[in-house]
C-alpha positions as a printed Julia matrix, in Angstrom:
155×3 Matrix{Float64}:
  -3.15   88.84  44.55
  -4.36   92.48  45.84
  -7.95   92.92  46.39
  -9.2    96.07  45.05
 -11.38   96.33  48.35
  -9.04   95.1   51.15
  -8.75   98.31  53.32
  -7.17   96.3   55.86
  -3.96   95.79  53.79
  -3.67   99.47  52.62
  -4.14   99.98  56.78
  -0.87   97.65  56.53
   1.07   99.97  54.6
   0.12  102.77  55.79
   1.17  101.8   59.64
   4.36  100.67  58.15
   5.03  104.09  56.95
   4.3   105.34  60.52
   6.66  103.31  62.23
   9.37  103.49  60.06
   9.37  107.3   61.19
   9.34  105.72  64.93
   5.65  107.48  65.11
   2.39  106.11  66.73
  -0.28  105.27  65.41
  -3.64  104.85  66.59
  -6.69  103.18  65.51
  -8.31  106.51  65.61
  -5.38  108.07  63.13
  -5.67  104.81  60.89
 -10.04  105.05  60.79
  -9.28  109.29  59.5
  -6.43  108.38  57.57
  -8.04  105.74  55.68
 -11.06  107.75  54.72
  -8.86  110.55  53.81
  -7.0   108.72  51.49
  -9.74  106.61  49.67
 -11.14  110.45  49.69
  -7.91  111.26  47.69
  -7.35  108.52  45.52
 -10.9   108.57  44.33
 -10.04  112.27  43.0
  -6.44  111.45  41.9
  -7.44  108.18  39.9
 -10.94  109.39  39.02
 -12.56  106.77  40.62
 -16.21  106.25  41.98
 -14.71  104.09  45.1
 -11.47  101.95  46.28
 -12.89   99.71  49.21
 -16.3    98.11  48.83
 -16.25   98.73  52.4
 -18.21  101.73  53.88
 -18.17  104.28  56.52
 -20.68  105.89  59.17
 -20.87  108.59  60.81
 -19.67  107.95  64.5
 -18.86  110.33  67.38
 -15.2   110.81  66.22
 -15.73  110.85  62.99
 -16.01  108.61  59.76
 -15.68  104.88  60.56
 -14.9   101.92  58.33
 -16.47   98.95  60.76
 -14.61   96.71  58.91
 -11.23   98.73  59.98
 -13.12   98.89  63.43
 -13.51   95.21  63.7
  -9.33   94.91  63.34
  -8.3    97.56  65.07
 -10.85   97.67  68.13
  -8.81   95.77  70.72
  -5.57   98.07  70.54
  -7.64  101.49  71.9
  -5.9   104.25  72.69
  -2.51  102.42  71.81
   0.04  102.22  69.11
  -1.2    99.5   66.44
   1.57   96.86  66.32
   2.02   94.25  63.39
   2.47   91.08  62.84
   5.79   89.96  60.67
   2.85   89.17  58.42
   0.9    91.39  58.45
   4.02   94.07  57.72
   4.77   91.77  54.39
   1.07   91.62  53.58
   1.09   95.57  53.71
   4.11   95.86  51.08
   2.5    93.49  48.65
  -0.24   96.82  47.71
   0.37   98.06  44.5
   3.81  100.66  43.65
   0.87  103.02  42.34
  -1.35  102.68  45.97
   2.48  102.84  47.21
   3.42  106.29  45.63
  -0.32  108.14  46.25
  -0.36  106.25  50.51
   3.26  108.31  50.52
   2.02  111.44  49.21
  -0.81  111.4   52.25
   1.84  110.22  54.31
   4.04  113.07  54.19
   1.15  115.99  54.5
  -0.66  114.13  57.07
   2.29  112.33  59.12
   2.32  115.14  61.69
  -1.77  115.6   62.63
  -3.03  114.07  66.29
  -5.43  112.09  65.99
  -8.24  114.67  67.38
  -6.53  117.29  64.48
  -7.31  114.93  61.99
 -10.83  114.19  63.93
 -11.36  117.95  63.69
 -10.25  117.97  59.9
 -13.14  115.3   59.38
 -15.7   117.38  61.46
 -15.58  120.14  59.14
 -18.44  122.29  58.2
 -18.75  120.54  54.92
 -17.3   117.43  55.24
 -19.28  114.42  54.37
 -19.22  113.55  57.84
 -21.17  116.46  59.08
 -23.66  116.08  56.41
 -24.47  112.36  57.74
 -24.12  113.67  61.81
 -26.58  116.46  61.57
 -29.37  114.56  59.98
 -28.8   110.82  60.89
 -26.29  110.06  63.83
 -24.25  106.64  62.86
 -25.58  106.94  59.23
 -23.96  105.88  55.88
 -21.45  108.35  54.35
 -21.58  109.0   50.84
 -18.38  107.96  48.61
 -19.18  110.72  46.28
 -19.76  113.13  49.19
 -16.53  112.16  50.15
 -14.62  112.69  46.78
 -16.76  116.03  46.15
 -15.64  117.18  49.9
 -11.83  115.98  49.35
 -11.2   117.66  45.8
 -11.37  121.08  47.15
  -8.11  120.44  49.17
  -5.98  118.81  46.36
  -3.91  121.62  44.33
  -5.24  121.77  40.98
  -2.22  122.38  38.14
  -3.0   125.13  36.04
């Protein structure tokens, strides 16, 4: 059964989708690209949170420690999976499926220090937290408030 809150197998998926493309993926990409898409999904499902998990503000940007703790040990390197963990990953919902595609494909192509840059923005939540309290809590409605203004609104 899928946990509403388990970040680690959305991480699953979403490094699946990386190398089935034969791309890399760090656990500096996975730590952005997480945020950004609970960032997303919050706006796209109307939602006050996914993961019960939070994030801080570190040097390179937003950080789920809980992400951290898993991915810590591969650095600088590709993340590889387990056959396990890969199956784990597939077993997220076909709706998580479709929206983790969607960030997929406009986000597939960022380094990792574009989509630390992205996060570093003026305005992002991020920056709010770093300016005032270095390794503080970032706000999940900061972060859906900060993430709408990128999603193209249907008229």
């Amino acid at each position: 059964m899928e946990r509403k809150d388990d970040i680690i197998q959305d991480s699953y998926y979403l490094i699946n989708l990386f190398h089935a493309d034969n791309k890399i993926i760090t656990q500096l990409h996975i730590q952005k690209l997480m945020f950004i898409f609970e960032a997303y999904y919050m706006n796209v499902k109307d939602t006050d949170s996914l993961y019960d998990c939070g994030y801080k503000a570190w040097n390179f940007g937003p950080v789920a420690p809980r992400l951290y703790n898993r991915y810590k040990n591969c650095g600088k390197e590709d993340i590889k999976l387990t056959e396990e963990d890969k199956e784990y990953g597939d077993k997220i919902s076909d709706e998580k499926k479709q929206i983790m595609q969607s960030l997929y494909k406009t986000f597939k192509d960022f380094s990792a220090l574009e989509l630390v840059a992205f996060t570093h923005s003026i305005d992002s939540p991020w920056r709010k937290v770093w300016d005032k309290e270095k390794y503080g809590d970032i706000s999940k409605k900061d972060m859906k408030d900060w993430f709408r203004k990128y999603l193209v609104q249907e008229k």
